[in-house]
DSSP file (Angstrom, degrees, kcal/mol; ACC not computed):
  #  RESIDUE AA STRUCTURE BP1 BP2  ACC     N-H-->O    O-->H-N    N-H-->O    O-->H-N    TCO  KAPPA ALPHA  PHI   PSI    X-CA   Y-CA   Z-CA
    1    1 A X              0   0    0      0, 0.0     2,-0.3     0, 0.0     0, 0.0   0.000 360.0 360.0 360.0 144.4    0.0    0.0    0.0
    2    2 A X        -     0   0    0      1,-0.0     2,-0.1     0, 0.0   143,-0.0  -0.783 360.0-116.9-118.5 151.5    1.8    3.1   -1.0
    3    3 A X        -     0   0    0     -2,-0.3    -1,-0.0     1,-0.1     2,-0.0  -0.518  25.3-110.3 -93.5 169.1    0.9    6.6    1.6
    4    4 A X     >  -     0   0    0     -2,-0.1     4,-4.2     4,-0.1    -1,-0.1  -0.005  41.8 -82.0 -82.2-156.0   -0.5    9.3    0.6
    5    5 A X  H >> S+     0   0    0      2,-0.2     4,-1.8     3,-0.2     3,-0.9   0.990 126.5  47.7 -82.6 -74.7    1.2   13.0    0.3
    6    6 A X  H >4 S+     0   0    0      1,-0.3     3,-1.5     2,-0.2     4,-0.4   0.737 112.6  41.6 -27.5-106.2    0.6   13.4    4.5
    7    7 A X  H >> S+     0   0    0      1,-0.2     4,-2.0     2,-0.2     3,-0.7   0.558 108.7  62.4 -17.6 -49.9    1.7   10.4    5.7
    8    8 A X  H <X S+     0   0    0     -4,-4.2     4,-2.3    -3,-0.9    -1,-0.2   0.960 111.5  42.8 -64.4 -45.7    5.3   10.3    3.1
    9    9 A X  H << S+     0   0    0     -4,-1.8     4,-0.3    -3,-1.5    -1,-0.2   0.401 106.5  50.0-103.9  32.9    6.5   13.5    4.8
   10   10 A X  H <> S+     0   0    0     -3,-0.7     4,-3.6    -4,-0.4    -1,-0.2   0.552 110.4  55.7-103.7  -4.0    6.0   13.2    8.1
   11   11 A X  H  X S+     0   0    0     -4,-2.0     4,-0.8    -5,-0.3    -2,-0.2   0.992 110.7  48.2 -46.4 -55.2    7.8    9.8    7.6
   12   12 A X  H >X S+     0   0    0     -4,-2.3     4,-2.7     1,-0.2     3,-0.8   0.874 111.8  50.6 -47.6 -43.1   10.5   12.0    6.1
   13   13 A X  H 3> S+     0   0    0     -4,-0.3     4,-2.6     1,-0.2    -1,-0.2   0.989 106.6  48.3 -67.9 -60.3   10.2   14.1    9.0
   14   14 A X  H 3X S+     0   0    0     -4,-3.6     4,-1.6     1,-0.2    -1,-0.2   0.528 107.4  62.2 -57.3   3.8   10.4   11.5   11.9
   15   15 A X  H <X S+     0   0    0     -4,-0.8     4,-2.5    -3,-0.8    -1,-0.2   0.859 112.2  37.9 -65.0 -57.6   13.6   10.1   10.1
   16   16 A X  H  X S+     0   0    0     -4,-2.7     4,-3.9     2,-0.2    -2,-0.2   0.894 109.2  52.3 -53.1 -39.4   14.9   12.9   10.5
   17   17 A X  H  X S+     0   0    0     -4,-2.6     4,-2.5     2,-0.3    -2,-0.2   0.987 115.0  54.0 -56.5 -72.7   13.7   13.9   14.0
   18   18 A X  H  X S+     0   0    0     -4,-1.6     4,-1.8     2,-0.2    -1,-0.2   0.868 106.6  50.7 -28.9 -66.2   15.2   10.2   14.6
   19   19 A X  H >X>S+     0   0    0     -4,-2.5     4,-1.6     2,-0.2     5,-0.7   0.994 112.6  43.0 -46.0 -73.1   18.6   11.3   13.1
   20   20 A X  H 3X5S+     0   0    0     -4,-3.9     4,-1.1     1,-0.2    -2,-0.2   0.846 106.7  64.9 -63.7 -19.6   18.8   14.3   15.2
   21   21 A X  H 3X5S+     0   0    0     -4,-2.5     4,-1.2    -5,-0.2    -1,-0.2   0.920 100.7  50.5 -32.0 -68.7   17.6   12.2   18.3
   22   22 A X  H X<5S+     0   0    0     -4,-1.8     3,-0.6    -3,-0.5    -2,-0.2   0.966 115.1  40.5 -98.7 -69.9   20.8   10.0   18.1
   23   23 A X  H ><5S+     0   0    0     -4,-1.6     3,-1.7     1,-0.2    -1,-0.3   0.994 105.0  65.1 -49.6 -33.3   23.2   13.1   18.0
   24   24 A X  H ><<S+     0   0    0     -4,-1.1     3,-0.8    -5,-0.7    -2,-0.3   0.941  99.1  61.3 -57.7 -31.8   21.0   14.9   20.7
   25   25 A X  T << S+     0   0    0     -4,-1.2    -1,-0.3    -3,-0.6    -2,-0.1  -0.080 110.4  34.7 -80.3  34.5   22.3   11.7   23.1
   26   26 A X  T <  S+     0   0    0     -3,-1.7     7,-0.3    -2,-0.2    -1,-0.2  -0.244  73.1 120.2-177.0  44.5   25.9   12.5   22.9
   27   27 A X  S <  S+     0   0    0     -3,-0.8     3,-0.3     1,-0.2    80,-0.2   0.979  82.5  56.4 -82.8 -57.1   25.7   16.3   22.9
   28   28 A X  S    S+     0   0    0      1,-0.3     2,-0.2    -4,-0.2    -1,-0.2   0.415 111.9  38.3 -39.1 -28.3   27.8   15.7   26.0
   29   29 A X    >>  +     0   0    0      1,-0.1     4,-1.9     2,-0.0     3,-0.6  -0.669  62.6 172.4-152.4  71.3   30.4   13.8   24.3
   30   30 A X  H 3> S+     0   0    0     -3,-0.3     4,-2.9    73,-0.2    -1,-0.1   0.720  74.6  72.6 -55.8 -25.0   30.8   15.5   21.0
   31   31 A X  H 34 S+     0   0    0      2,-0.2    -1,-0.2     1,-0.2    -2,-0.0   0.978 113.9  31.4 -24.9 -66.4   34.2   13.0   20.3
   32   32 A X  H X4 S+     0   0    0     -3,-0.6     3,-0.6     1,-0.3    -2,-0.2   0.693 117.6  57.7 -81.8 -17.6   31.4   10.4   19.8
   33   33 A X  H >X S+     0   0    0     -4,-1.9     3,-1.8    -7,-0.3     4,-1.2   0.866 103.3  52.4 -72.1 -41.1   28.6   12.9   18.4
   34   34 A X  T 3< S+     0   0    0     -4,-2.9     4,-0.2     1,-0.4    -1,-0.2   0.521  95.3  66.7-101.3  15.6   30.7   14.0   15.4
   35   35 A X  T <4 S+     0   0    0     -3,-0.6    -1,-0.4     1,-0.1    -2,-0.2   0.507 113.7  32.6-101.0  24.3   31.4   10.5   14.3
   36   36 A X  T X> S+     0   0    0     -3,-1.8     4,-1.4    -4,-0.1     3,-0.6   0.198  92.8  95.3 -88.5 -16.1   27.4   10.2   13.4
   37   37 A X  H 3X S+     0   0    0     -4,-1.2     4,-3.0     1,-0.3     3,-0.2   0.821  79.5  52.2 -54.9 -40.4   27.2   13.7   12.6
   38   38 A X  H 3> S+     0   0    0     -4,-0.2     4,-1.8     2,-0.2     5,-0.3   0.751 109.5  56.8 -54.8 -35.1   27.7   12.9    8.6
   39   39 A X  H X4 S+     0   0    0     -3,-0.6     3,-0.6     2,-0.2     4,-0.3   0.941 108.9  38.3 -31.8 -71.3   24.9   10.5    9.2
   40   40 A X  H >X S+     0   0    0     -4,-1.4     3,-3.5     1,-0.4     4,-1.0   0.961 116.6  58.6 -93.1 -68.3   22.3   13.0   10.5
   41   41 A X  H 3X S+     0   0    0     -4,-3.0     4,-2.0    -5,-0.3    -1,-0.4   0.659 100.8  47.2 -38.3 -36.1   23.7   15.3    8.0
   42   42 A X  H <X S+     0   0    0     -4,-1.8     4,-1.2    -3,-0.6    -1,-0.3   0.525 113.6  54.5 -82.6 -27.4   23.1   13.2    4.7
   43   43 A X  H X4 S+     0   0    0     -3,-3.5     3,-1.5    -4,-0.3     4,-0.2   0.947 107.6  50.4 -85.2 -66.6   19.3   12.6    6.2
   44   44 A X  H >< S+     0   0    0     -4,-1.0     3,-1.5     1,-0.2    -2,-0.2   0.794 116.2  40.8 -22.8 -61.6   19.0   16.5    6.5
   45   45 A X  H 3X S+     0   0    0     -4,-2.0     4,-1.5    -5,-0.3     3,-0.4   0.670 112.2  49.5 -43.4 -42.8   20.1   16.9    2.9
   46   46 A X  T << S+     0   0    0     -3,-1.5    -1,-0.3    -4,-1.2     4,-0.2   0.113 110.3  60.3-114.9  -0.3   18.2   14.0    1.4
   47   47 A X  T <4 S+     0   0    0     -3,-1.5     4,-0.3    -4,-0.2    -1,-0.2   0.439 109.5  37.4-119.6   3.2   15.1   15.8    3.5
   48   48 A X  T  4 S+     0   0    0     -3,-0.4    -2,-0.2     2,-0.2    -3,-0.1   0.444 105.3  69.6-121.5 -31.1   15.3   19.4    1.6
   49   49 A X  S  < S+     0   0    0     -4,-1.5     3,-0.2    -5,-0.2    -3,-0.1   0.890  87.7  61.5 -43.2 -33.2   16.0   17.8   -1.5
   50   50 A X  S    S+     0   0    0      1,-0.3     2,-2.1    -4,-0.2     5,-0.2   0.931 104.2  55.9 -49.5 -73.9   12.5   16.5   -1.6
   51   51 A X  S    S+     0   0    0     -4,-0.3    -1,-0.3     4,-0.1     2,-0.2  -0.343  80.6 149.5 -73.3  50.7   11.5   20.4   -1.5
   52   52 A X    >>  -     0   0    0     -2,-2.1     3,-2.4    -3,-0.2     4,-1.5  -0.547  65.9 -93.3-104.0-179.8   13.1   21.4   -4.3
   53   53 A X  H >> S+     0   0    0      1,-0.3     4,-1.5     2,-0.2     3,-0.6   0.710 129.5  51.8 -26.2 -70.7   12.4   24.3   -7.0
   54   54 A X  H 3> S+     0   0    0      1,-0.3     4,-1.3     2,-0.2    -1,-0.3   0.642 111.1  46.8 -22.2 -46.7   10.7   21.6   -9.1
   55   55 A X  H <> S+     0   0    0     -3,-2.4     4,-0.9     2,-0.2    -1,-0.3   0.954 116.8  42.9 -97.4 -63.4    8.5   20.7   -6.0
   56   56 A X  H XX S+     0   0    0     -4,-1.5     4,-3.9    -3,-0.6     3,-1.2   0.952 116.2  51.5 -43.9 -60.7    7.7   24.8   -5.1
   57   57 A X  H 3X>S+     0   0    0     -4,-1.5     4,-1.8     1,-0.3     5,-0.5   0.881 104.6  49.6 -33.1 -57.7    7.0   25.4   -8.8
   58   58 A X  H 3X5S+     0   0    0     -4,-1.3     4,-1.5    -5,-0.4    -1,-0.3   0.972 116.8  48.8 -65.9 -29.7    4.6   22.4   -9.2
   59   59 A X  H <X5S+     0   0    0     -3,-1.2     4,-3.1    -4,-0.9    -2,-0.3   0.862 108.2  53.5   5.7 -79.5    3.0   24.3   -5.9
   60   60 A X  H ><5S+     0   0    0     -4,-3.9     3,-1.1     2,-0.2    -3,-0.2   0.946 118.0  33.3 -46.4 -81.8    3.0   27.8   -7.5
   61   61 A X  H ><5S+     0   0    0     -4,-1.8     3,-1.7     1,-0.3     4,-0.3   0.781 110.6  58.8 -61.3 -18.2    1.2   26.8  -10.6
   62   62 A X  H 3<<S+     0   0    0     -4,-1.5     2,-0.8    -5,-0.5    -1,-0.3   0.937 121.9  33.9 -70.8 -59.7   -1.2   24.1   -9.0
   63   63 A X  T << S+     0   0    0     -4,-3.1    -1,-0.3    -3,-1.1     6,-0.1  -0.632  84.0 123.3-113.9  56.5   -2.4   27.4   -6.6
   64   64 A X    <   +     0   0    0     -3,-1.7    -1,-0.2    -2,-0.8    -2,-0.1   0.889  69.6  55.2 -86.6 -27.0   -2.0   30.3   -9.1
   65   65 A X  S    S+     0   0    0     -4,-0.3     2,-1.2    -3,-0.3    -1,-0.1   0.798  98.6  81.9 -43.0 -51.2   -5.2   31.4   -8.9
   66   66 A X    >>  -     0   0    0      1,-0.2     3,-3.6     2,-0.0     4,-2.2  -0.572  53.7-168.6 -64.8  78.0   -4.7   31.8   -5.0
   67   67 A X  H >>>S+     0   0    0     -2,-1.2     4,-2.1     1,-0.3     3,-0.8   0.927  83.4  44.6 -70.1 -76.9   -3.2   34.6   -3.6
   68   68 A X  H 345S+     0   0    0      1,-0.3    -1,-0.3     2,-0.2    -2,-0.0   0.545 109.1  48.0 -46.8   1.3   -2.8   33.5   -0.4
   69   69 A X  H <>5S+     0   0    0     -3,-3.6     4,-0.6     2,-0.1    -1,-0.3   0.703 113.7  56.8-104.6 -31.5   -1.5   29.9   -0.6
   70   70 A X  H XX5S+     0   0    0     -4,-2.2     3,-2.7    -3,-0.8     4,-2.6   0.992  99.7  54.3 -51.4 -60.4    0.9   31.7   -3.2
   71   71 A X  H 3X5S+     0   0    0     -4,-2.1     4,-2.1     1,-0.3    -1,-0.2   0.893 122.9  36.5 -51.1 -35.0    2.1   34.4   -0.1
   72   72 A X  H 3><S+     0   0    0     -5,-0.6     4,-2.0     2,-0.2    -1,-0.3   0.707 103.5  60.5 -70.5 -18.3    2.9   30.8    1.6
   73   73 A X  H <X S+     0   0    0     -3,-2.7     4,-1.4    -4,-0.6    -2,-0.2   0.893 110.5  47.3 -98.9 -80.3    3.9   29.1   -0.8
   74   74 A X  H >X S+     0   0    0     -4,-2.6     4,-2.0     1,-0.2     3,-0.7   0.813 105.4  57.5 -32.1 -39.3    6.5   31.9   -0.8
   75   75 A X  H >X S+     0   0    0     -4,-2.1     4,-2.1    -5,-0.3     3,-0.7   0.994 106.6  42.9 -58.3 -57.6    7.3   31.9    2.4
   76   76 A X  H 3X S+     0   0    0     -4,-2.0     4,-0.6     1,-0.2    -1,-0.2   0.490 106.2  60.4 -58.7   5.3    8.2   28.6    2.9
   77   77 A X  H <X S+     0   0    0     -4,-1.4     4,-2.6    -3,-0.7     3,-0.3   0.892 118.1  37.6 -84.3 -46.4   10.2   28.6   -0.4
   78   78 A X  H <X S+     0   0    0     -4,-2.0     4,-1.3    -3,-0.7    -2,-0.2   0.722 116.4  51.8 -86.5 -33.5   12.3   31.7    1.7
   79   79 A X  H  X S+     0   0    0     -4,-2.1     4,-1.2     2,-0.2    -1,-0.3   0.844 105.2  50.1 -55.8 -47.2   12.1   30.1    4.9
   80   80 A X  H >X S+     0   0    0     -4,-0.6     4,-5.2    -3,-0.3     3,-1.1   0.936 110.1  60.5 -70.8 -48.8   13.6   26.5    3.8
   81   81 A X  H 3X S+     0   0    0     -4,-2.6     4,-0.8     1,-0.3    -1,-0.3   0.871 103.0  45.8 -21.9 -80.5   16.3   29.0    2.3
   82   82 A X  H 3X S+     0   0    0     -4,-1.3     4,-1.3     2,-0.2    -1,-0.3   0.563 111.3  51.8 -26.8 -45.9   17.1   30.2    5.7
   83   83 A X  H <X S+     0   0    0     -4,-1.2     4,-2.2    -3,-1.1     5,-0.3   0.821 110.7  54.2 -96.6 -50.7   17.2   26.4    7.4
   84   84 A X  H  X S+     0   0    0     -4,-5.2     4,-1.3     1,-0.2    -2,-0.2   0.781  97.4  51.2 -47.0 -34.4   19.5   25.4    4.9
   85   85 A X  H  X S+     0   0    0     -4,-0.8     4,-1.0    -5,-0.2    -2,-0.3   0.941 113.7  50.0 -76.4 -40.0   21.7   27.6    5.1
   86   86 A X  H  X S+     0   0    0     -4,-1.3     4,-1.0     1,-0.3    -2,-0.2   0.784 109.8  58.2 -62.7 -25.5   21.9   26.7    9.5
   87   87 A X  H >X S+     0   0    0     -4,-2.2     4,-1.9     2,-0.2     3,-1.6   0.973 106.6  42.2 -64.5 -60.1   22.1   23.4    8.5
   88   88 A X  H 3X S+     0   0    0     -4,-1.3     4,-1.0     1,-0.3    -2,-0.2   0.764 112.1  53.7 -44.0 -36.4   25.0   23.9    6.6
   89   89 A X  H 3X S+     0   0    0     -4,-1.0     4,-0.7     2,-0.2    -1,-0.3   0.554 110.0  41.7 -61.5 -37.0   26.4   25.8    8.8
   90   90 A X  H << S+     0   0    0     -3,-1.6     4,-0.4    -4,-1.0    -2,-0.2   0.666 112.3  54.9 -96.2 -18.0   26.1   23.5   11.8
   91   91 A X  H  < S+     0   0    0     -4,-1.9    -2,-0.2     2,-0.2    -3,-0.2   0.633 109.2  47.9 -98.9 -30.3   27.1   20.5    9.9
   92   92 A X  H >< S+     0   0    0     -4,-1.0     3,-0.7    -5,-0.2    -3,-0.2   0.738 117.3  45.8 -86.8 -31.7   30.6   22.4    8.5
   93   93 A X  T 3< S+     0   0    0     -4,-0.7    -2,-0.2     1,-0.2    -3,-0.1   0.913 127.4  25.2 -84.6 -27.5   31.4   23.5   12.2
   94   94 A X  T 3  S+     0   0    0     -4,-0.4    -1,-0.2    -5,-0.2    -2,-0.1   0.317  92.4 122.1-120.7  43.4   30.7   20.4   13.8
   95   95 A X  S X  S-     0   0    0     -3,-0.7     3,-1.1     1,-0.1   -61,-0.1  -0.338  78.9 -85.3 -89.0 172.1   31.3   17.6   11.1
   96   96 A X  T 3  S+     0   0    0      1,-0.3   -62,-0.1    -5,-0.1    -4,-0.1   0.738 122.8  57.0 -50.6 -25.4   33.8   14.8   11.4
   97   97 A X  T 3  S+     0   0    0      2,-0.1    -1,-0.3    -5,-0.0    -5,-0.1   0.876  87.4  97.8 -82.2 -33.6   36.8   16.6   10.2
   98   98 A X  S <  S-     0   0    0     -3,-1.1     5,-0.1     1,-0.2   -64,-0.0  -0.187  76.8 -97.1 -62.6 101.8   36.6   19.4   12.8
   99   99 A X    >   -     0   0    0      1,-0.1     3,-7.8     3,-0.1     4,-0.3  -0.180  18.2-116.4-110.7-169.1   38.5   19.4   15.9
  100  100 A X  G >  S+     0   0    0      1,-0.3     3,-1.9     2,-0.2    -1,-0.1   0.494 110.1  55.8 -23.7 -56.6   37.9   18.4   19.2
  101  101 A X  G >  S+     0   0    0      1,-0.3     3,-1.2     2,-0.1    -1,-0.3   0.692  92.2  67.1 -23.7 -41.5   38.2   21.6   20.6
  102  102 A X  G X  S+     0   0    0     -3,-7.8     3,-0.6     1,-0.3    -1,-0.3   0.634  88.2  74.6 -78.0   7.3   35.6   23.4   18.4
  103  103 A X  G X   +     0   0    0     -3,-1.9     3,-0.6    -4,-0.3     4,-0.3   0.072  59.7 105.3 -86.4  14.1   32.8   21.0   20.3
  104  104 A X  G <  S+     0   0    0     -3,-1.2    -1,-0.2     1,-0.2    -2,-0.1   0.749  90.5  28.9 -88.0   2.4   33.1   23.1   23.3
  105  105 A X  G <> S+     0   0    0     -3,-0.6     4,-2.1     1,-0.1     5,-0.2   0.083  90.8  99.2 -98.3  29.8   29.6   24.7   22.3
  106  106 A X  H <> S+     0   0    0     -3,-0.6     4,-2.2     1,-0.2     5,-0.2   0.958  74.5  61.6 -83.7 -25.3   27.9   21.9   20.4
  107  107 A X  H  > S+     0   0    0     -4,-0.3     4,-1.1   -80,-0.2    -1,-0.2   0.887 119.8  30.4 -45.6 -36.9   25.8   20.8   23.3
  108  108 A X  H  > S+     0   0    0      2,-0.1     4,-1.1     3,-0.1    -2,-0.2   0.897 116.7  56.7 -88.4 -29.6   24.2   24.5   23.1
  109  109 A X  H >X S+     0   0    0     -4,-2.1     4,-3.4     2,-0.2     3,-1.1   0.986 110.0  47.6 -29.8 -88.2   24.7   24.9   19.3
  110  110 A X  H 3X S+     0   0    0     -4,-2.2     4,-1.4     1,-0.3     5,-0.2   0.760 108.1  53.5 -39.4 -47.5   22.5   21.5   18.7
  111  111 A X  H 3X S+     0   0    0     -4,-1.1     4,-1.4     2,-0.2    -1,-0.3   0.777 108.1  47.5 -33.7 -48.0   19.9   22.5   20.9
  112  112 A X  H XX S+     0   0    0     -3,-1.1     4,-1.8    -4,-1.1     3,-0.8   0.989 119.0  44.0 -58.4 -66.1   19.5   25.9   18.9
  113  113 A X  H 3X S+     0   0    0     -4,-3.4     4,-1.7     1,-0.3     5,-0.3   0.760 108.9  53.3 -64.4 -15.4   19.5   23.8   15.5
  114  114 A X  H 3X S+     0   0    0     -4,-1.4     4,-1.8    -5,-0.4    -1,-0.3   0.868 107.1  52.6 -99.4 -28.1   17.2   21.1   16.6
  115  115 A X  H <X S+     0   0    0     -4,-1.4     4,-1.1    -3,-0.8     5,-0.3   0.816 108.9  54.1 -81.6 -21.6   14.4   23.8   17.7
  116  116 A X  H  X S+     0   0    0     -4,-1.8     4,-1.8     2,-0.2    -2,-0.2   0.759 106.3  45.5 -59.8 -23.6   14.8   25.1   14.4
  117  117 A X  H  X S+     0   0    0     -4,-1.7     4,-1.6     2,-0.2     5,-0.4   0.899 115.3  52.2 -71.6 -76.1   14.1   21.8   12.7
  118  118 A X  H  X S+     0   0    0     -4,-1.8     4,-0.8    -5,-0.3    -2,-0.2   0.749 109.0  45.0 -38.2 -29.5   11.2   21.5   15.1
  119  119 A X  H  X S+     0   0    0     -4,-1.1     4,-1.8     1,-0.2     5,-0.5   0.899 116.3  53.1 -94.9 -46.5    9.5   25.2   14.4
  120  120 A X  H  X S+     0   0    0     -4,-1.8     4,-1.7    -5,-0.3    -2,-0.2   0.824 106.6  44.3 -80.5   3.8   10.0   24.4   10.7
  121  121 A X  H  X S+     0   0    0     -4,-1.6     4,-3.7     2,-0.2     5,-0.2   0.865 118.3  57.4 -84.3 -46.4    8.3   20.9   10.5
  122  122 A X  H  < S+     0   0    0     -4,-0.8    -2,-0.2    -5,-0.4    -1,-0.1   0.834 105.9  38.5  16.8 -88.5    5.9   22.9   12.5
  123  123 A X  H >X>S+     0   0    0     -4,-1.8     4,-3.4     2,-0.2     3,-2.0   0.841 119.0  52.8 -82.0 -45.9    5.2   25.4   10.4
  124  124 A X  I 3<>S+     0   0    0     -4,-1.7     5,-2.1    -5,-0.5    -2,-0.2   0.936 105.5  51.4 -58.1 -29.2    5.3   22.8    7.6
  125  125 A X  I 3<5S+     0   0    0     -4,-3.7    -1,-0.3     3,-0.2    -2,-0.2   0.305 115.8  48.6 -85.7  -1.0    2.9   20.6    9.2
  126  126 A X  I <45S+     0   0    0     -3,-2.0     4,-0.3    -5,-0.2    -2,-0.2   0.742 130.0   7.6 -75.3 -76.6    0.7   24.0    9.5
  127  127 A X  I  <5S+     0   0    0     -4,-3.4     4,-0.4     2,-0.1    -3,-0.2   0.765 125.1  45.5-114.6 -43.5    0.9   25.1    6.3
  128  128 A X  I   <S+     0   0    0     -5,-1.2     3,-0.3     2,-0.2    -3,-0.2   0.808 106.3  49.5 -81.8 -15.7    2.3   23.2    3.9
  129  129 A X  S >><S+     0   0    0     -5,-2.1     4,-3.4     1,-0.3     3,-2.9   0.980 111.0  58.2 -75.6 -70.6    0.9   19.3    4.3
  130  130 A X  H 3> S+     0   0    0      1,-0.3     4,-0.5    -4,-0.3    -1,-0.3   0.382 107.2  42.3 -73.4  -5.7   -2.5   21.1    4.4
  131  131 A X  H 34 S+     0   0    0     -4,-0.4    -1,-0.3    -3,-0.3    -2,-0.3   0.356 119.9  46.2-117.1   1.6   -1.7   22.7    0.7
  132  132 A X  H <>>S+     0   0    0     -3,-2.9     4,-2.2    -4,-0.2     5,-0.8   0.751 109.6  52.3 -70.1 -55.8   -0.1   19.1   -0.7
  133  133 A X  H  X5S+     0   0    0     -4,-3.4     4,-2.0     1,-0.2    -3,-0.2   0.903 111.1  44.3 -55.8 -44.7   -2.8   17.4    0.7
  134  134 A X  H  X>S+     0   0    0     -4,-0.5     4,-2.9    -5,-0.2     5,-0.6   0.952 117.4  48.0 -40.8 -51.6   -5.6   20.1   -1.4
  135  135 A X  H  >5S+     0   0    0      1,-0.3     4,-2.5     2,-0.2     6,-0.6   0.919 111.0  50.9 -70.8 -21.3   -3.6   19.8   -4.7
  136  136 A X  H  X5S+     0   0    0     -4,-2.2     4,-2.5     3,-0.2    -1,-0.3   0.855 117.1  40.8 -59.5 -41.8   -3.3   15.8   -4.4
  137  137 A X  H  <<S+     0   0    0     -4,-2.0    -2,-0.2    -5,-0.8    -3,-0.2   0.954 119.8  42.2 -86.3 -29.4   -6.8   15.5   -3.9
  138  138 A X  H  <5S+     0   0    0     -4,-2.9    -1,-0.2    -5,-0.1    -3,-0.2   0.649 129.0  23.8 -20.0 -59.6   -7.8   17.9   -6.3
  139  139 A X  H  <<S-     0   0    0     -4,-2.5    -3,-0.2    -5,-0.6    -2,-0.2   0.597  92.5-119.5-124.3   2.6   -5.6   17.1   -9.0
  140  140 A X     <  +     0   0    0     -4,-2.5    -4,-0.2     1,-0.2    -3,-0.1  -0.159  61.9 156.5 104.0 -29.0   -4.5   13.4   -8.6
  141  141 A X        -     0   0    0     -6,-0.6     2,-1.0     1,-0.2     3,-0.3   0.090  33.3-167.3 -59.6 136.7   -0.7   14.8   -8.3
  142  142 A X     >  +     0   0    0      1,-0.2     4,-0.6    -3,-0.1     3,-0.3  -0.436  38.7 134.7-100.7  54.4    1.5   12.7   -6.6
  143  143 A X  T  4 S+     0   0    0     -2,-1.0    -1,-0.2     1,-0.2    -2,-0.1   0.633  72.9  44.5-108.4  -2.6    4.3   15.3   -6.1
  144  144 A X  T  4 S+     0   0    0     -3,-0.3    -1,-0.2     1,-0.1    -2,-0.1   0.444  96.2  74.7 -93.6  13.5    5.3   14.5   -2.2
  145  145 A X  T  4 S+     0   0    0     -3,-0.3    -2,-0.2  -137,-0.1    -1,-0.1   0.828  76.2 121.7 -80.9 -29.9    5.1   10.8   -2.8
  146  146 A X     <        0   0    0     -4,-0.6   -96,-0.0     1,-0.2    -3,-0.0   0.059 360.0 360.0  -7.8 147.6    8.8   11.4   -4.7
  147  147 A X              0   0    0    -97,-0.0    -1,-0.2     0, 0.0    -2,-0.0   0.078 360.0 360.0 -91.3 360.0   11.4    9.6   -3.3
């Protein structure tokens, strides 16, 4: 049985959520955190690919008519921007190569990034599930089912 558009990204999401789980249990012992850290990272990545132009785009036209699922539509285009780049950002200062030393804020660091993953599944789980879910049913389109 294959899920619908709901159900495929909040899988995505609690994979991730999972992934940052595992590091969040050895924020204390960043030695042992940053050799998972590539892990968690590669889940992150593979979880913003999904959302990519193509994926906004099909979005955009599917709700042109709509001004206000457009002004969202944008936001989250501008938002995702934003989270990407702190992802990146936290994944080049505290990735495997890195050393030890710089881990003397990653216990507070992770914390910071991991409520920012949390406000934007959030926000997605607000706003965006509820405008996949219209345009699936609406128009048949399968476009969070990707892998």
């Amino acid at each position: 049985m294959s899920l619908n558009v709901v159900e495929s990204f909040l899988l995505r999401q609690e994979t991730v959520l999972h992934a940052l789980e595992q590091l969040q249990s050895l924020r204390n012992n960043y030695r042992e955190a940053r050799k998972i850290s590539g892990e968690c990272r590669e889940k992150m990545f593979y979880y913003f690919r999904v959302q990519d132009e193509k994926f906004y785009k099909s979005l955009e036209d599917f709700f042109a008519e709509n001004r206000p699922a457009l002004k969202m539509i944008e936001f989250l285009t501008l938002d995702l921007k934003e989270v990407k780049v702190k992802t990146f950002n936290f994944f080049v200062k505290y990735g495997v190569d890195n050393p030890l030393e710089q881990g003397r804020n990653f216990a507070r660091d992770l914390r910071v990034y991991r409520q920012e993953i949390l406000h934007r599944f959030r926000v997605e789980e607000s706003y965006l599930l509820p405008l996949l879910k219209r345009m699936s049913e609406e128009s048949g389109h399968w476009l969070a089912g990707k892998s």
